[in-house]
C-alpha positions as CSV (number, residue, x, y, z in Angstrom):
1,X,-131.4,47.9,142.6
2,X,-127.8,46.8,143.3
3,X,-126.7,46.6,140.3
4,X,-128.3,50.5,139.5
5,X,-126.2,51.3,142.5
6,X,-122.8,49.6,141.2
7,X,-123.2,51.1,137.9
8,X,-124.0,54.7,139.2
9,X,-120.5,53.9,141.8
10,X,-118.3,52.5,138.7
11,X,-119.8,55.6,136.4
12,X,-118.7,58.2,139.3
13,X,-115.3,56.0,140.1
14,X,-114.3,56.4,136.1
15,X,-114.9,60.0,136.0
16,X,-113.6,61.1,138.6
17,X,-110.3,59.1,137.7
18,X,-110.5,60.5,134.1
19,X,-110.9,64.2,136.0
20,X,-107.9,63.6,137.7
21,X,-106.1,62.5,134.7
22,X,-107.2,65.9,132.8
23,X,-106.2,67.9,135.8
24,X,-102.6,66.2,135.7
25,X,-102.0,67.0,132.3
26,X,-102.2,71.0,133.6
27,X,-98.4,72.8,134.3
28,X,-97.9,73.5,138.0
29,X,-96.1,76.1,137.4
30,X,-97.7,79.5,137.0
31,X,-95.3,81.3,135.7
32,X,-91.3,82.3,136.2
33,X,-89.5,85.3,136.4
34,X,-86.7,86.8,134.6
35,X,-83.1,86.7,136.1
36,X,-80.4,88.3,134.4
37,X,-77.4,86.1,134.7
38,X,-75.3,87.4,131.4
39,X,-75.3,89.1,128.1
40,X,-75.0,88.1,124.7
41,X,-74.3,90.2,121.8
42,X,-74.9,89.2,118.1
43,X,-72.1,90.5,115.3
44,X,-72.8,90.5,111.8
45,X,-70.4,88.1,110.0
46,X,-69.9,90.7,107.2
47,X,-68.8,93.7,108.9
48,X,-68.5,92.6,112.6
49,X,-70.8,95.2,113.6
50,X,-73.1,94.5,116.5
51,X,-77.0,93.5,115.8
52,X,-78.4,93.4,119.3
53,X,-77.2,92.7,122.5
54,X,-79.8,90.7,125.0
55,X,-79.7,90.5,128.9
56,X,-79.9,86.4,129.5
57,X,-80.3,83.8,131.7
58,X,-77.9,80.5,131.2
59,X,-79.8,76.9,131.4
60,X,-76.5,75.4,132.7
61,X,-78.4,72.5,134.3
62,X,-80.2,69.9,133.0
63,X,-83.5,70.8,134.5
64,X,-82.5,74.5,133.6
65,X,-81.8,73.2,129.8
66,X,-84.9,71.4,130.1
67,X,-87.3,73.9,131.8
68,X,-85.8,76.4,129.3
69,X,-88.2,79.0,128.7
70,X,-91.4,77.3,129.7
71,X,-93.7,79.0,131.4
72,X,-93.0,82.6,130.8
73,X,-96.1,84.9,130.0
74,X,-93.8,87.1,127.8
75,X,-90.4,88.0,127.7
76,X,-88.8,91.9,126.8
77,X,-87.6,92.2,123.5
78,X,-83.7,93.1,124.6
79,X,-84.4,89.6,126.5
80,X,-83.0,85.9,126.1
81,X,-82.2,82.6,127.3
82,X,-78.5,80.5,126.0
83,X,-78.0,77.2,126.7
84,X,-74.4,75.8,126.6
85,X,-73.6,72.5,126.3
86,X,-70.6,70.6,126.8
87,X,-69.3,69.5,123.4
88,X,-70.8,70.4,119.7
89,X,-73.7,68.0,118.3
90,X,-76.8,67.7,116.9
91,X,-79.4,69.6,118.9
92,X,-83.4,69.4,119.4
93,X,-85.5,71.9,120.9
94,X,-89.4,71.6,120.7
95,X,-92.0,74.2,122.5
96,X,-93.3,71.9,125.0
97,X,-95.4,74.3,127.7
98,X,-93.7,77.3,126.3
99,X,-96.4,80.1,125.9
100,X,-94.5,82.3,123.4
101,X,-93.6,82.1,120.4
102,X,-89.3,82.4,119.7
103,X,-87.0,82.7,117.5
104,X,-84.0,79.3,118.1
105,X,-81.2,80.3,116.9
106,X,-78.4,77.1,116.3
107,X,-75.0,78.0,117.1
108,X,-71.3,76.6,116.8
109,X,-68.2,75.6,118.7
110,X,-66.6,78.5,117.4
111,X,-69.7,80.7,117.8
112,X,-71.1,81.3,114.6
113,X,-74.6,81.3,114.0
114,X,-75.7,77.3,111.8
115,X,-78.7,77.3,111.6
116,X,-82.2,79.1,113.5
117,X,-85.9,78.5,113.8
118,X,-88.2,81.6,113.5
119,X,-91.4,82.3,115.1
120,X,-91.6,78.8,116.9
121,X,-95.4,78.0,117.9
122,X,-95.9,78.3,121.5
123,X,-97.0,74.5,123.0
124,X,-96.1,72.5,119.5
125,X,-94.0,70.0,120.8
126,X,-92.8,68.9,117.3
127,X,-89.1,68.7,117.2
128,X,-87.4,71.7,115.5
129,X,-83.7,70.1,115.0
130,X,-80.3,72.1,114.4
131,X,-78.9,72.0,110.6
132,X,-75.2,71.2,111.8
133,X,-73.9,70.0,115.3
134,X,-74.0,73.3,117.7
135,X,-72.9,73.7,121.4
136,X,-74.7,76.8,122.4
137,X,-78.5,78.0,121.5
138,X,-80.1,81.1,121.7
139,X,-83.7,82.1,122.5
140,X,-84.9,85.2,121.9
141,X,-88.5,86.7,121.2
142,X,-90.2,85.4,118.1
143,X,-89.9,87.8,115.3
144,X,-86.6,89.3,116.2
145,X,-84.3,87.6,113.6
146,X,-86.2,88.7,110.7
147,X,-86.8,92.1,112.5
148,X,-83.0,92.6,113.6
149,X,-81.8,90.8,109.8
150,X,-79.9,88.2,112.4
151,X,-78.1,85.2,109.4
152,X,-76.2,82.3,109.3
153,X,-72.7,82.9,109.7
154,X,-73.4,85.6,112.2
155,X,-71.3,85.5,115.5
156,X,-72.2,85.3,119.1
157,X,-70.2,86.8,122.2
158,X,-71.8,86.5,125.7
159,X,-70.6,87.1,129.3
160,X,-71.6,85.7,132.5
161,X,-72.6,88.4,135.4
């Protein structure tokens, strides 16, 4: 009859460590809000005309840079996030606990659009690397460089509120 008890106590012990476990895996965060921190505009490289401009917050920190958009339940299409980094290099984004899909848009030193990802699947944390070394990226809503005809060569311009 001991042993029926151990094994019922080792059974109940296991799963309730493996529930744990499960329930770890589970974001703490519910969800984060919008704040406006800058604007970007986007120029076309062939006529310098303007293609959109976005209201956006700056991931100038590392756990802003790495937090990134993760977490958001949507995002308004005139809506964006740019991280700027300190020098130009070879940069690696993946959609780790991100819940909507975005376009990544690569851009360098001297502000010119290198290279972009569209539609990136929400959650696939599969790395989505930049074509040529960049020292800002741009997030926007998934859909919006085919939509808004956004290529490489294109320029950015931003300013911080």
């Amino acid at each position: 009859m001991k042993i029926v008890y151990r094994s019922i106590i080792c059974i109940g012990i296991a799963t309730g460590l493996y529930a744990c476990k499960e329930q770890n895996k589970a974001p703490l965060v519910s969800s984060i809000a919008f704040t406006k921190e800058g604007t970007a505009q986007l120029y076309k490289a062939s006529s310098d005309s303007l293609i959109a401009s976005f209201d956006i917050e700056i991931a100038k920190t590392e756990y802003e840079t790495q937090t990134g958009l993760m977490y958001r339940d949507s995002m308004k299409a005139d809506r964006g996030m740019l991280f700027i980094f300190d020098n130009a290099s070879p940069r690696y984004f993946y959609m780790k606990n991100t819940r909507l899909p975005l376009d990544i848009i690569y851009i360098s030193e001297d502000k010119k659009i290198v290279s972009f990802y569209e539609n990136a699947e929400p959650f696939n944390e599969s790395s989505l690397p930049s074509e040529a070394p960049a020292k800002y990226v741009l997030e926007i809503n998934g859909g919006l460089i085919e939509k808004l005809g956004i290529s490489i060569g294109d320029r950015l311009d931003y300013s911080e509120d």
